[in-house]
C-alpha positions as CSV (number, residue, x, y, z in Angstrom):
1,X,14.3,34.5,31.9
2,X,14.1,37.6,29.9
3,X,12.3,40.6,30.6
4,X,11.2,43.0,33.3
5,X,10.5,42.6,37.1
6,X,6.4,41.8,37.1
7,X,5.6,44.9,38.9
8,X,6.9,46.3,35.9
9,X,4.7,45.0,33.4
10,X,1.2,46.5,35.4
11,X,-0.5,48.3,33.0
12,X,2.1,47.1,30.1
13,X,1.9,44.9,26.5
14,X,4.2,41.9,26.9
15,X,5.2,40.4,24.2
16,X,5.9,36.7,24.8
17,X,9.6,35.5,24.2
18,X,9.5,31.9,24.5
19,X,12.5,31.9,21.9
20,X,10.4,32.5,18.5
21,X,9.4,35.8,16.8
22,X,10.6,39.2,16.0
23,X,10.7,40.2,19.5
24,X,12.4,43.4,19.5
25,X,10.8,45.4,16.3
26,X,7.3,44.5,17.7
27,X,8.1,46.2,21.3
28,X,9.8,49.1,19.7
29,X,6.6,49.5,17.1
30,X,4.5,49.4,20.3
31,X,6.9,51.9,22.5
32,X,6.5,54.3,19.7
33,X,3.2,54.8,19.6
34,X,3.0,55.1,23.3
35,X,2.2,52.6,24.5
36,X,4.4,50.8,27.5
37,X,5.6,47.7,26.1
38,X,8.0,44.3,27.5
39,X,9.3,41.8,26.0
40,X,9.4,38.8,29.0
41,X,9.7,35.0,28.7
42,X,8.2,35.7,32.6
43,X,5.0,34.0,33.7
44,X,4.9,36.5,36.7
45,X,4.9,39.1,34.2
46,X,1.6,38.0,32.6
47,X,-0.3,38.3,35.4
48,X,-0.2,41.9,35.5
49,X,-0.1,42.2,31.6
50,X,-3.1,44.1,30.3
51,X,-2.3,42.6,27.2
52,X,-0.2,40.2,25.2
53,X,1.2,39.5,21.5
54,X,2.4,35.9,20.6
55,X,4.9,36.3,17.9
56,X,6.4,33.6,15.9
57,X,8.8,33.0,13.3
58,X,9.5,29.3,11.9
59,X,8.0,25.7,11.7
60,X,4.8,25.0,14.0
61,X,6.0,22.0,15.7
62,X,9.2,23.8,17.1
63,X,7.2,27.0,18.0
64,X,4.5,24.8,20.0
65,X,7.5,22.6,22.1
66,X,9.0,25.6,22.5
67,X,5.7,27.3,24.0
68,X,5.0,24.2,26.0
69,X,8.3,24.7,28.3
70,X,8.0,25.5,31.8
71,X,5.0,27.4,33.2
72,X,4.7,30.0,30.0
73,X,1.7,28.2,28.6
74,X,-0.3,27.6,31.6
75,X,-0.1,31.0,32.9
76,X,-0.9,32.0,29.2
77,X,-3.9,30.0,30.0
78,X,-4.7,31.2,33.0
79,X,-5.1,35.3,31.8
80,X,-6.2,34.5,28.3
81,X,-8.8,32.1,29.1
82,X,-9.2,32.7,32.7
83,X,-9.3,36.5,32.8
84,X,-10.2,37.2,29.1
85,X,-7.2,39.6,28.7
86,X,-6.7,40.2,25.1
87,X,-4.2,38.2,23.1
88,X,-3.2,38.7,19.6
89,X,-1.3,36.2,17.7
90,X,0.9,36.9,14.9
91,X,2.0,35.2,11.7
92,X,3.1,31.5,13.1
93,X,2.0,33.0,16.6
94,X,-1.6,33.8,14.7
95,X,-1.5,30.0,13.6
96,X,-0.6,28.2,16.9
97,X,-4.1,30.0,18.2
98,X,-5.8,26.9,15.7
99,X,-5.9,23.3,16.3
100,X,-3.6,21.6,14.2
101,X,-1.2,22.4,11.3
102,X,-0.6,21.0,8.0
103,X,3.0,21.6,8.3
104,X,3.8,19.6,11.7
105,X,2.3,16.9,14.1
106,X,1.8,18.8,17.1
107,X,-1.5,20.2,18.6
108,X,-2.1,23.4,18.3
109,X,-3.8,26.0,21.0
110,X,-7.2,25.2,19.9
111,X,-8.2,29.1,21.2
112,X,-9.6,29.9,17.5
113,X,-11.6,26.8,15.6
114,X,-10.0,27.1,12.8
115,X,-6.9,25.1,11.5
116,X,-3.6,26.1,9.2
117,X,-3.3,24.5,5.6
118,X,-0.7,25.2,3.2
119,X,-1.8,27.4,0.7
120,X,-3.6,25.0,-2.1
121,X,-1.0,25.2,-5.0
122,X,-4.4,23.9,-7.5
123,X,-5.4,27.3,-6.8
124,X,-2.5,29.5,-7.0
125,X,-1.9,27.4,-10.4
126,X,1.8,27.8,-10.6
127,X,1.1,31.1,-11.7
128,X,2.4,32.6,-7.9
129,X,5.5,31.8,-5.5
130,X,5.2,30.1,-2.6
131,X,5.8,30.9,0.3
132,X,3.5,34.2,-0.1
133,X,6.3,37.3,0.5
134,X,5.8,41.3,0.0
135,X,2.8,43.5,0.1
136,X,-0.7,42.2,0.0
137,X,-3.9,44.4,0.6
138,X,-6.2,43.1,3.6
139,X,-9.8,44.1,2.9
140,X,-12.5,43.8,6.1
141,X,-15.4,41.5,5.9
142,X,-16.5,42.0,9.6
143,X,-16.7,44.9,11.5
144,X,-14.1,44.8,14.4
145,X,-11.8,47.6,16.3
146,X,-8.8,45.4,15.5
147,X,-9.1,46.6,11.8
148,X,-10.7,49.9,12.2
149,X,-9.8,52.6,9.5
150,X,-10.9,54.6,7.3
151,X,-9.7,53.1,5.0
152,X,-11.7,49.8,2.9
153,X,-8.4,48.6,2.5
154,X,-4.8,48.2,4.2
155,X,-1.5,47.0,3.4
156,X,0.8,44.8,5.4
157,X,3.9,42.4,5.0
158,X,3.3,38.6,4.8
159,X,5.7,36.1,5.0
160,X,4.2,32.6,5.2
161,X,3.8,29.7,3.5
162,X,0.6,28.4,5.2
163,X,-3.0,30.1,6.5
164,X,-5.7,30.0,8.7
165,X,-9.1,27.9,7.9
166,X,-11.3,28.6,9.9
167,X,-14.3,26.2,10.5
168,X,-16.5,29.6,11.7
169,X,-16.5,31.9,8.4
170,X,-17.7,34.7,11.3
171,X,-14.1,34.1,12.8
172,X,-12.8,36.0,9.6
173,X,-12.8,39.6,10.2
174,X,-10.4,40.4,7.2
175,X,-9.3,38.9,4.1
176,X,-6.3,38.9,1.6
177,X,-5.8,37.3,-1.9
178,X,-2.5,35.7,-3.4
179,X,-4.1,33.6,-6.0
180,X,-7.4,33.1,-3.8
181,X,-9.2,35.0,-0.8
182,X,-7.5,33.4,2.8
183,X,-8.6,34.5,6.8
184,X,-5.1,37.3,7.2
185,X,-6.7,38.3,10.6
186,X,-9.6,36.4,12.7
187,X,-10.9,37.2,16.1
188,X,-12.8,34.6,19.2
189,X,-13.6,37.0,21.9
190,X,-10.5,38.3,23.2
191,X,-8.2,35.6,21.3
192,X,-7.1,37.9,17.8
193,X,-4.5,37.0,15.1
194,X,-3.1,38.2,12.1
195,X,-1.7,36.6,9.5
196,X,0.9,39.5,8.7
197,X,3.8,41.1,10.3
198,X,2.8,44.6,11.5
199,X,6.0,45.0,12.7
200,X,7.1,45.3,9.2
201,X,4.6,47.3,7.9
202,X,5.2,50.7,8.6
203,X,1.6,53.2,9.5
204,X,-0.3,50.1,8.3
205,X,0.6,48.0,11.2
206,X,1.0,50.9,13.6
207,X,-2.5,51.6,13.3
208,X,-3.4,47.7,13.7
209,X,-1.1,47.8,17.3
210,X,-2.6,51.4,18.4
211,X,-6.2,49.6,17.5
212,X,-5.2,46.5,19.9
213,X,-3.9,49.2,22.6
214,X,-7.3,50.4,22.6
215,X,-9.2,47.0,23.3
216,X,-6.4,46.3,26.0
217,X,-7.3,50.1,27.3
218,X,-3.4,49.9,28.0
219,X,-2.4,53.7,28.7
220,X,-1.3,55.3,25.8
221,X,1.5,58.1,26.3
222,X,0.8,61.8,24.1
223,X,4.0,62.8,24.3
224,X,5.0,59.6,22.6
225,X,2.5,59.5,20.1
């Protein structure tokens, strides 16, 4: 298994590695704004984690098998739901938090009531590419400290070729268009995803990680900042 020694991830981010996502660029975003940060494939790790990040990168059936090997999804389980440490999903790691998927057979989480459609090509009327790639403005229709700025709007990479729905409209707590309005980041308690890559999108999505540091309270260093 991949990652620190448990003791090593008290007071730490782990980012999941159960073999799908941009692993490294979303620890190193995360180390350099201060904040500690591992990338573990652990369970052990997680139950000292004061908060995680699901990543994900590919089809939804693979990333869900893949997440459903060994004890990863149980302990998931056990500080997510159990504890009500904060998670946040994202991209594909935003869309296995739903309960099904257009693109695949599997069952999803289930952790946000919502599920992931392709985008409706009726609507984008040929007029748009798909999958969705580049720079897309994500405007905030609920107050939440995930998306705190000062700023009405913010721009981040996207990458995908499906999207949240969520069944709750008060799940949506920011919004982005590519040929109509879709859920880009939703929140359930302390379950949080976005449909973007901060990773990839440079003091847009540093702000969105420092703003999930502060819901974790996960120490944040000043001489890193």
């Amino acid at each position: 298994m991949s990652g620190q020694q448990p003791e090593e991830s008290s007071r730490a981010i782990v980012v999941v590695d159960y073999g799908v996502g941009n692993l490294a660029s979303i620890a190193n975003m995360l180390r350099k704004i201060g904040a500690t940060a591992i990338i573990s494939s652990d369970p052990a790790a997680l139950a000292s984690a004061v908060g995680i990040i699901l990543p994900g990168v590919g089809a939804f059936d693979h990333a869900m098998r893949k997440l459903r090997e060994g004890e990863l999804l149980p302990a998931l389980e056990r500080r997510v739901l159990g504890d009500g440490i904060s998670l946040l999903g994202l991209c594909l790691g935003a869309q296995l938090l739903s309960k099904s998927s257009a693109e695949g057979k599997e069952s999803g989480l289930g952790w946000i009531d919502a599920v992931t459609t392709r985008f409706d090509s009726s609507k984008v009327n040929g007029r748009l590419a798909i999958p969705h790639m580049g720079w897309s403005n994500v405007t905030s229709v609920r107050a939440h400290e995930l998306l705190a700025s000062d700023e009405a709007e913010s721009r981040f990479y996207f990458a995908h070729s499906y999207h949240l729905s969520c069944n709750d409209p008060e799940l949506v707590i920011g919004s982005a268009h590519y040929g109509y309005e879709f859920a880009a980041a939703v929140a359930s308690h302390n379950v949080l995803g976005v449909q973007f890559h901060p990773e990839k999108s440079h003091t847009y999505g540093m702000r969105l990680l420092q703003n999930f540091c502060n819901l974790t309270r996960v120490p944040i260093s000043a001489t890193q900042r």
